[in-house]
N, C-alpha and C positions, 0 to 999 in steps of 0.2 A: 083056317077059320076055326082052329079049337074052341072049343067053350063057346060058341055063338049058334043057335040054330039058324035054321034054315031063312026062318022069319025076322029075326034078328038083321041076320046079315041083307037078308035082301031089304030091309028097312034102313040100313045104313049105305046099300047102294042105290038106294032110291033117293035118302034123303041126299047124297054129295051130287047125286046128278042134279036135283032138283038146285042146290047152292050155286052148282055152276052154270048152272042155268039162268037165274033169275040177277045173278051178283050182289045178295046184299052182304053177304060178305067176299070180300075176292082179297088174293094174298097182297101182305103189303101192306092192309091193315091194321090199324091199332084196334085191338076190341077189348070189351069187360066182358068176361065168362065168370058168372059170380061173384068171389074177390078176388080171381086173379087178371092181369092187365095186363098184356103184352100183343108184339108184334106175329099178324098170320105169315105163314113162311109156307105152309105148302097146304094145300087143301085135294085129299084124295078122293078116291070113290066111298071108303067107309068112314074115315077121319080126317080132320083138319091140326096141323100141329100149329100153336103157338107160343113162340119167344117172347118170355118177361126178362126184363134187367136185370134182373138175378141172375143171368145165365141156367135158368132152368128153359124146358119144355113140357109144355101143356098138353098132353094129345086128348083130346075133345069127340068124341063119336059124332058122328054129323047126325044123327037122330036125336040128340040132342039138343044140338043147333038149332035145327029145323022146331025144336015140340017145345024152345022156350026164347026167351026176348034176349039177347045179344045187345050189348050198346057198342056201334063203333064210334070212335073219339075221332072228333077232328076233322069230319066230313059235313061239308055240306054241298051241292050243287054251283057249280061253277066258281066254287073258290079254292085257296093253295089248302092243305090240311091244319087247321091250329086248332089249339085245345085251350078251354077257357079255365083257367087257375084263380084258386083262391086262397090268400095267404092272411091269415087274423093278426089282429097286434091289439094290444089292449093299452090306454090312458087313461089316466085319472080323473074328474069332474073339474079338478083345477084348472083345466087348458078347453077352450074352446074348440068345437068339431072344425069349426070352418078353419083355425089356423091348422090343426094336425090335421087335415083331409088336403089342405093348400101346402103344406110344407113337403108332403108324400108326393104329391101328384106330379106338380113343379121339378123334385128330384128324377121322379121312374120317366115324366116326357122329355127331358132337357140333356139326360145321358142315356144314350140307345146302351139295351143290354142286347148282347149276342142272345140268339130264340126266341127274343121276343118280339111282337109283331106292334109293327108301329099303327096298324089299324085291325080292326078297332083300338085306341088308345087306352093306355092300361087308365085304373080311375080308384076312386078309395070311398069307400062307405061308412056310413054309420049303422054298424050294424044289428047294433044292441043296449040295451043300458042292465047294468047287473048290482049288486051291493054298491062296491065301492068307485066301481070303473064304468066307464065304455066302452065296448067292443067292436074296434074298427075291421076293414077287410078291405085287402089291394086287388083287383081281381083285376088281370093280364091274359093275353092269350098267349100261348107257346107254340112256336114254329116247329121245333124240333123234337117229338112226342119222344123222343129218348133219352132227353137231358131233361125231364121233370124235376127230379129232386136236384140235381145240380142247378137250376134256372132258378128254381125256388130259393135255394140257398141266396142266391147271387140277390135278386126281388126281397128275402129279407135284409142281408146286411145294410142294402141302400135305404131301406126303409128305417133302420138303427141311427146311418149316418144322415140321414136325412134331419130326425127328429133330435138327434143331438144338435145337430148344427143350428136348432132351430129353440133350442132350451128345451125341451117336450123330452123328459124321460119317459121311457117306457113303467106300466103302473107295478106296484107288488102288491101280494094280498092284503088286504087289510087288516088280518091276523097274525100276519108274517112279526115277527117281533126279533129284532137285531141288539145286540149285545156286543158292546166296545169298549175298551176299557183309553182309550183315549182323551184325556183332557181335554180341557178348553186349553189351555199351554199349549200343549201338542197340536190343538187346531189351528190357532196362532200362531205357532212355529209353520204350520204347510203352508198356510195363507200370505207369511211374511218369504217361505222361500221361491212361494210362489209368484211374488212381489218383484223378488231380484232376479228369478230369472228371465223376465218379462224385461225389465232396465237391461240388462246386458244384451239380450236380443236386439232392441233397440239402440244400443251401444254401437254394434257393429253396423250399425247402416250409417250409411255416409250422410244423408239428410237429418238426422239429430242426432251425430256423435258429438255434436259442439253446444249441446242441449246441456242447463244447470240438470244438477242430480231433480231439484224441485220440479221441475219440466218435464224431465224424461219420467219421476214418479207421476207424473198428470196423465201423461200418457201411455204408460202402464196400466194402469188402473183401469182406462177405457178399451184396449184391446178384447177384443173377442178371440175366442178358442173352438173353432170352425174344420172339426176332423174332416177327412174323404178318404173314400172307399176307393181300391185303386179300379179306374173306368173309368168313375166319375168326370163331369165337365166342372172347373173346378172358376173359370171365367172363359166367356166364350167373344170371338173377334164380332166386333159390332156393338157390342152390350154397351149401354150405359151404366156402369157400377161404379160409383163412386168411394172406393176403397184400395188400400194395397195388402198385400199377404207376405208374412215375412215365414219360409218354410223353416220348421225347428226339425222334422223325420222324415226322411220317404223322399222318391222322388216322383218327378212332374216331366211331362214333353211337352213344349210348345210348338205348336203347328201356325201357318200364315196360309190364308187362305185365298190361291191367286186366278189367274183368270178360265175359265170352265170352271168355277167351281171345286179345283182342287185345290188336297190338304197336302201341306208339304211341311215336313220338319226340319224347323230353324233352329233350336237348342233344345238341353234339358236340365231342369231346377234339382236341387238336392238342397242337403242342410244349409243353410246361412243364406238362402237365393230369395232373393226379392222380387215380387215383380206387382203392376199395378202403377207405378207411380204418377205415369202419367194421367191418368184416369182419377188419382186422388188430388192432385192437385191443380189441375187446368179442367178437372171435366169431361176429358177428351173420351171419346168410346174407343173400347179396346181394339188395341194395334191385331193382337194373336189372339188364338185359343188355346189352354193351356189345362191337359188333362193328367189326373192321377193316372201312373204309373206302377205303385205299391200306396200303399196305406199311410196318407199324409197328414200328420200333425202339422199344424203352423199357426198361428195370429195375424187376426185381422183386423185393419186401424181403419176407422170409418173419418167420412170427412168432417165430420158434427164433435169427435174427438179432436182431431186435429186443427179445427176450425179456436176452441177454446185458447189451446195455445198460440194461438197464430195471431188472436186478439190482443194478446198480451206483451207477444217478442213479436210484432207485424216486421221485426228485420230479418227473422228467417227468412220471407217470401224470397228476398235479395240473394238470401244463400239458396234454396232452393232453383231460384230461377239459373243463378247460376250452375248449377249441377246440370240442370237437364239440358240447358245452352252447351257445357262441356258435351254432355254424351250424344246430342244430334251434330256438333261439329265433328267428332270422329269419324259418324256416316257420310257425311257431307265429303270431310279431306279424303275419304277411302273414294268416295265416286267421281272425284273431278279433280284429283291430286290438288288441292290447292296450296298456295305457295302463304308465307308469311302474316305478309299485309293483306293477304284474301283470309287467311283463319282469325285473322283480331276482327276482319269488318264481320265475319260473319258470328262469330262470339257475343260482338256486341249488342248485334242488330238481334239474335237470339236471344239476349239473355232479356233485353227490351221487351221483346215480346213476350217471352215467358214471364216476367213481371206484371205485364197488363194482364195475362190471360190469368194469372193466380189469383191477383187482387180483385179482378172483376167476378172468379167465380168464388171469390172468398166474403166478396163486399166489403173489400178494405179499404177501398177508394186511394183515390191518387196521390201517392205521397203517404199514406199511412207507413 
C-alpha cells in the first residue's frame, strides 16, 4: 500500500466492501467512469478494473466509485442487457419527414441486424430543423454492448441504402460549392451510356429479348436503380410486390420458407439473375425470400412500366405466358415424371392460365 495512508486505504476498503455489498455495480457490467466506457472484469477490496474496446484497462479506486455517479449501460430490472443508440443523418427541406422517417424505419424493421434488438423497435425522428437541412436520428437498442461502433456502422450503411433506394440523398452544406469541369456533352454521353446499359440488361432476359429496340428503350427508361446492403431483405416470401429485379453486381440467397417456420436454401442470384417474375406479371405474392449476400446493384421494373408496353404489344402476354407455362412444366415433369402427351396437356392448360391471370391482372381483357 505505498503512497496511500492509513485513511486512504481503509476508505478504499470500505468503499469495495460497501460495492459488493449493495451490487450497484457488480462484474460484468458495462459502466461510464467519466469518458471512459467499458466492461467491469474484477472488482477488489480497494479497486475495480474496467475493460474498454480498446483493449486498455481502467483501474478505478472504489472511493471513487462510491463519492461519485457511475452510469451503468444497459440494465434495467427484469430485462436481457441493451443499450439505447443513437445515430444522426441529416436531409434536405426538399423531402418530406414522413417519407425519410418511413423509408428508414421500414428498412432497419424488415431486415434484422445481428445486436440489435427487435424490441423495443428501432424507430427514426425528426430531430431538428437547422439552416439548410433537417436533422433526423435512428435510435436502436444494442444487444451486444461490445459491438457499438461495429452495430452502428452496420444501422448507418442501411440507413444510406435505405434512402437511396428511396431517391432521398443524404443533404450537403449549403455552402459546400463543387467544381466540375464536365459538360453538358459529357452529361449526355453518361445518361445515353447509361441508356444502353439498361437495353442490354433487358436484352438478356428471356421475356423481352424479342422486344423492338423502340420497346425495350420504353422500358429502359422506367427501370429503377434500387442498391442493397449485403443482409438486407431484398423481397421477402408472402409479399405482395408487384415488381421484378434484374441483378447487374453482388450476389443474393434465396431461402423457401417450409413448414415450422423454417428457412431453408433453395438457390443463389449473381450477375444476369432474375427473379420476381412471377409477381410482376400474374400478381402472385412471392414464392421465396431472397436476401443480399454482398452489396447488390440491380434494376427494378415496376408493373405501371410494364403495363405501358403491354398496352401496346398486348401479344407479349402470349409470349410471356408462355415462358412461365415452360418453367412450371419443368417442376411439374421432375415431380411425376410425366410422359409426352402429359407435358403438351399440361403446357397448354398452363399456358391458358397464365394468359387469363396476366390479362386480368394487366386489364387487357379477353382476346386483347
Amino acid at each position: 500500500m505505498v503512497g496511500l495512508s492509513l485513511q486512504d486505504t481503509l476508505g478504499n476498503l470500505m468503499a469495495g466492501l460497501a460495492l459488493q455489498m449493495d451490487h450497484s455495480v457488480a462484474e460484468g457490467d458495462w459502466i461510464r467512469v467519466g469518458d471512459t466506457t467499458g466492461r467491469v472484469t474484477e472488482i477488489r477490496w480497494r479497486s475495480t478494473s474496467v475493460e474498454t474496446t480498446n483493449w486498455e484497462t481502467l483501474v478505478v479506486p472504489n472511493s471513487v466509485l462510491v463519492k461519485n455517479s457511475v452510469l451503468v449501460l444497459g440494465r434495467r430490472e427484469g430485462a436481457s442487457p441493451q443499450w439505447r443508440r443513437t445515430i444522426p443523418f441529416h436531409v434536405d427541406f426538399r423531402y418530406a419527414p414522413s417519407d425519410v422517417m418511413d423509408a428508414v424505419v421500414e428498412e432497419l424493421r424488415d431486415g434484422p441486424i445481428e445486436g440489435v434488438a427487435p424490441t423495443p423497435a428501432p424507430n427514426c425522428i425528426l430531430a431538428a430543423f437547422h439552416e439548410s437541412y433537417a436533422r433526423y436520428a435512428v435510435r436502436y437498442w444494442l444487444t451486444n454492448l461490445a459491438a457499438d461502433d461495429a452495430t452502428d456502422s452496420v444501422v448507418r450503411t442501411r440507413i444510406y441504402f435505405a434512402l437511396k433506394r428511396a431517391s432521398i440523398p443524404l443533404s450537403i452544406p449549403a455552402h459546400a460549392v463543387f467544381v466540375t469541369e464536365e459538360s453538358k456533352e459529357r452529361e449526355a454521353d453518361k445518361a445515353g451510356e447509361e441508356q444502353e446499359r439498361r437495353r442490354r440488361a433487358l436484352g438478356k432476359v428471356e421475356f423481352f429479348d424479342q422486344l423492338s429496340e423502340a420497346d425495350r428503350a420504353r422500358l429502359a427508361a422506367g427501370l429503377r436503380y434500387p442498391p442493397f446492403a449485403s443482409g438486407e431483405v431484398m423481397t421477402r416470401q408472402g409479399d405482395e410486390a408487384h415488381w421484378l429485379y434484374l441483378v447487374l453486381e453482388g450476389e443474393a440467397l434465396v431461402t423457401v420458407r417450409g413448414e415450422g417456420g423454417l428457412e431453408r436454401p433453395v438457390a443463389r442470384l449473381g450477375r444476369g439473375s432474375l427473379f420476381g417474375e412471377m409477381s410482376l406479371m400474374t400478381g402472385a405474392p412471392r414464392a421465396a425470400t431472397v436476401v443480399a449476400t454482398t452489396d447488390v446493384e440491380c434494376y427494378r421494373l415496376d408493373k405501371a412500366v410494364f403495363k405501358e408496353v403491354l398496352k401496346d404489344r398486348p401479344e407479349l402476354a402470349e409470349r410471356a405466358a408462355e415462358i412461365l407455362a415452360r418453367r412450371t412444366l419443368g417442376l411439374e415433369a421432375a415431380k411425376h415424371e410425366l410422359d409426352e402427351e402429359a407435358r403438351r396437356r399440361h403446357l397448354e392448360s398452363a399456358k391458358t392460365d397464365f394468359l387469363d391471370r396476366i390479362r386480368s391482372f394487366f386489364g387487357l381483357g379477353d382476346g386483347a
